[in-house]
N, C-alpha and C positions, 0 to 999 in steps of 0.2 A: 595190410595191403601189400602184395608183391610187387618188385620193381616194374615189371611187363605192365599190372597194373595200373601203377604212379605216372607212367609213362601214356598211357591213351589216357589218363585222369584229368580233363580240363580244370576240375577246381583245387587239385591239391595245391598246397599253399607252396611256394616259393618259403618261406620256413622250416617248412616241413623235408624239404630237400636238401637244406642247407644244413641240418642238424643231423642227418646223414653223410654229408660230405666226406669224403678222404680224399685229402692232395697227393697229385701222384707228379706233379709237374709244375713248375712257373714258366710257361709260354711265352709271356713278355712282359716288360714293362715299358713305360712313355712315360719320362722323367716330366716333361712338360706339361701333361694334363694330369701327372700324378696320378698314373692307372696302373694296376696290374691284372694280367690275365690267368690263371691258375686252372689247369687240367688234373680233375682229378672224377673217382665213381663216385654214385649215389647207391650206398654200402660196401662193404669190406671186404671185394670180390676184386678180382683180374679186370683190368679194363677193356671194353667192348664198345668201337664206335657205334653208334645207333642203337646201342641196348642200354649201357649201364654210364657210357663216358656223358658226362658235364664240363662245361665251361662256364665258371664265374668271375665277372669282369667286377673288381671293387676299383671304383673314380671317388677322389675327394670330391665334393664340392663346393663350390664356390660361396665368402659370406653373404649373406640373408642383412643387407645394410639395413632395410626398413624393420627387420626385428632387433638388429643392433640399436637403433634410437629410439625405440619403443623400449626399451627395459633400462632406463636410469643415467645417472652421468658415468664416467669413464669411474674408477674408482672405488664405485658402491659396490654393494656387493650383489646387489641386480644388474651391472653391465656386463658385458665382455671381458671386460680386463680384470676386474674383481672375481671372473670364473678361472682364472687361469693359475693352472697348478705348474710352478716351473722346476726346470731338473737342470737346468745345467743354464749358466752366466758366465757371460765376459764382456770384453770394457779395453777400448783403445780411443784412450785420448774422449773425445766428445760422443764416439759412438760405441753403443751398448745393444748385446742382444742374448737374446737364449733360447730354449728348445723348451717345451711346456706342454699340457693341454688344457683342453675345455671342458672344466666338469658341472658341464651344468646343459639340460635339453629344452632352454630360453627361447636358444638361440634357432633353432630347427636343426634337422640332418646334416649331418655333416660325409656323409658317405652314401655314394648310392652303389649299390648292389644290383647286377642284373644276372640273368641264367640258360644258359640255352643245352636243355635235357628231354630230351636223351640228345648227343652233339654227334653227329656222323665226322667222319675222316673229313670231307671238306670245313667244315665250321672247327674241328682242331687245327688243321693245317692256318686257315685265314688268319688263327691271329696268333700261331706261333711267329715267332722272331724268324724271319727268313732273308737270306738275300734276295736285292730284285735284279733285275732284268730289264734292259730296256727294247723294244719293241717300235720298229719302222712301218708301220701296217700302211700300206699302199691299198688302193680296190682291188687289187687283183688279189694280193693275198688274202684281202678282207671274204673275197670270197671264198677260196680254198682254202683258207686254212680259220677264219674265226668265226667266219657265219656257220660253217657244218657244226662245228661245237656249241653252238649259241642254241642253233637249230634243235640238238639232240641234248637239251636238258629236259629232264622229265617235270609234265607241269607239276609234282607233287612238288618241287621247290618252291614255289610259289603260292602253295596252297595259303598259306600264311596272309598273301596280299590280299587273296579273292576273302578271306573273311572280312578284313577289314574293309574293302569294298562294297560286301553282303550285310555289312552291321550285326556280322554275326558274334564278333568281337570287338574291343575299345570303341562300339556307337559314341560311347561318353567323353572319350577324348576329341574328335572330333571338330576345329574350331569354325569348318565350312565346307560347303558342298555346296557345288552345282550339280546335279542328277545329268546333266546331259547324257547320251550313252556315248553321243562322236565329240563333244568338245568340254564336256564334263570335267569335273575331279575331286577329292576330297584333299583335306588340310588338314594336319593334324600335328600335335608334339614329334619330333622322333624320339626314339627310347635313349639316344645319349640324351640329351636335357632333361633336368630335373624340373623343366616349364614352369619354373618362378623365378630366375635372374634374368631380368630385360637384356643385360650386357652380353650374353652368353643365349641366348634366343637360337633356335634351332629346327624349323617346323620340314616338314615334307610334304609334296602335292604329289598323288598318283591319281593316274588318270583313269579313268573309267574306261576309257577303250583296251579291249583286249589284243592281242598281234602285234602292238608297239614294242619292241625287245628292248631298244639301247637308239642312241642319238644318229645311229647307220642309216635308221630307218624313216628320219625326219623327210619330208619333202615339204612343197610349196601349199600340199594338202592339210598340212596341218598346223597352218600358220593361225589359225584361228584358234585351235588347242592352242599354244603356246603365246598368244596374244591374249585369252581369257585367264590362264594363268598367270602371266604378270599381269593382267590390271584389276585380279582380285588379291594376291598373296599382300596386300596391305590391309585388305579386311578383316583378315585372319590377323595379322601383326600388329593394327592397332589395341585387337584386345589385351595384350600383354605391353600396352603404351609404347611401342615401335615403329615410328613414322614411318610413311613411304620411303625418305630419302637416307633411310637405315637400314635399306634393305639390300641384301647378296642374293641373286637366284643365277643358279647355275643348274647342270646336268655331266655329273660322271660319266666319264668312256677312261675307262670299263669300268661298268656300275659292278655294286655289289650282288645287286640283282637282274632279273632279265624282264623287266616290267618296265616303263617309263616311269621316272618320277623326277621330280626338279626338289634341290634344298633351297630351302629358303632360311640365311642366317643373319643374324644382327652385323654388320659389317664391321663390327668391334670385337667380333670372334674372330681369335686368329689359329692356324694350325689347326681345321679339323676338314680336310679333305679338301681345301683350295689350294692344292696345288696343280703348278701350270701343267703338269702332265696328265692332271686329272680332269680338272674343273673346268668345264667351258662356260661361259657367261649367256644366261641367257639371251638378252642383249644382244650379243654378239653373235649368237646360233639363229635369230628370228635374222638378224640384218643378212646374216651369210647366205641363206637360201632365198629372202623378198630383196638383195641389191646385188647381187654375185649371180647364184646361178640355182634353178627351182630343186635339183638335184645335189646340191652341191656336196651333201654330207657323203652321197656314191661316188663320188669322183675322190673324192681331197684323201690326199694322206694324212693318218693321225700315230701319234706316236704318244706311246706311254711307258709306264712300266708295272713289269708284274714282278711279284714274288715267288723264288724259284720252286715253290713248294705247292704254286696254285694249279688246278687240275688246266686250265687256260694252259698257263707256261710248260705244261709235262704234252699237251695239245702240239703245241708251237716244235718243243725240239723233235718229237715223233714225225711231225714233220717235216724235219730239214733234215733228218736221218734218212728218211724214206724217198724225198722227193730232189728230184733237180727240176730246177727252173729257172727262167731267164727273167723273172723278177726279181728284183733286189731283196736280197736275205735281211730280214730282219738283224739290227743291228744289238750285238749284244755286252755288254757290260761286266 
């Protein structure tokens, strides 16, 4: 099969890709969730965004405690610690430790692997290591300078989402749906969780309405969206044993995509996209438009930051090269 091939191929394996691999790159890594990002083609050619470039993101993950107590006492050689092969020991005073691993597949996965092939220039750039930017987005610039861009994405970005909305894809993952078309939405794993560590829980709700881009576009009109969404995202949460009062729902500005969707995380997850620059609380985005003001998301200033490498940020300086204006200039870092 040819790469052009592999590439319109919905069912080639994610193996089978991987066993082609050449690294041409390490993008980044994140010390804290123990991830790295590697840019390289799928065969031994020049790389070519949107034809032959891949991006694979390898995450440790997290222990599997209920398959650790299912397999014997500490010691045996059916636990954990009887599977560990160590390489290096040391010892000060009462505390001891060493570097080792786990040779033994008891325990479950220990690595997840994800792939995004064929990877255009934007999905390299996203998760190369970049500096950011910070950004004073007032409404008036929101209109001149981030709605035209939001505006002029092509919907084949998105294509992605409308399958998963059409059940054309991951039907199966799926942990709930309301069909509505105006206040609807589906529930589902996102692809960072390996959807079996309660602690580390990680779901997303996109909504069935089409036109909703980003949290700009919230008004008073869709407080019903956004009031069916938190008081179903514990349906979905208690199947993976996750009370209501363990729940995080928020909404990215500026999301990764240009669809609505809210995360829903175990509130015992730290460090994967709550930050204040990012993460608005739902909570707090229903109260801001039903106690503030029906519009309020067109009014308010929001400030974030981008990476100076995202098509957004190359958006923003094209702008303040070309433009003078007597709105205040985005503030930068």
């Amino acid at each position: 099969m040819s790469l052009s091939e592999q590439a319109t191929d919905t069912t080639t394996s994610i193996k089978t890709l991987l066993d082609q691999f050449r690294l041409k790159e390490v993008l980044n890594e994140d010390i804290s969730s123990k991830t790295v990002w590697l840019l390289g083609t799928v065969g031994n050619t020049d790389l070519v965004p949107g034809v032959n470039a891949a991006v694979v993101t390898l995450e440790r993950l997290a222990f599997d405690t209920q398959s650790i107590s299912n397999h014997g006492l500490p010691g045996s050689d059916a636990s954990l610690l009887g599977s560990l092969a160590l390489v290096s020991e040391e010892q000060n005073d009462v505390y001891l430790w060493a570097a080792g691993y786990i040779n033994s597949r008891k325990f479950g996965p220990d690595i997840r692997v994800s792939l995004i092939y064929p990877a255009t220039q934007k999905h390299i750039a996203k998760h190369r290591r970049q500096h950011r930017r910070w950004i004073t987005e007032t409404s008036g610039l929101y209109s001149l300078v981030t709605k035209p861009f939001i505006d002029a994405q092509p919907a084949s970005r998105i294509q992605w989402v409308y399958n998963i909305l059409s059940k054309k894809v991951e039907a199966d993952r799926i942990v709930y749906e309301d069909p509505d078309p105006e206040n609807g939405f589906i529930i589902l794993p996102d692809l960072k969780w390996d959807a079996s560590n309660a602690a580390s829980m990680y779901l997303v709700a996109i909504v069935h309405r089409q036109g909703l881009k980003s949290l700009r576009d919230l008004t008073d009109s869709h407080l019903p969206l956004l009031k069916n969404i938190r008081n179903k995202a514990n349906v979905a949460a208690e199947k993976y044993g996750v009370p209501h009062d363990k729940l995080r729902l928020y909404i990215h500005y500026q999301p990764s995509y240009y669809h609505l969707h809210v995360h829903i995380t175990n509130v015992d997850l730290e460090g994967r996209g709550i930050a204040a620059d990012r993460a608005h609380l739902l909570d707090t985005v229903i109260s801001n438009i039903e106690d503030i003001a029906p519009d309020y998301y067109q009014k308010v200033t929001l400030a974030y930051a981008l990476g100076s490498d995202t098509e957004l940020w190359q958006h923003w300086t094209a702008h303040l090269d070309s433009h003078s204006t007597t709105e205040p200039t985005p503030e930068v870092n």
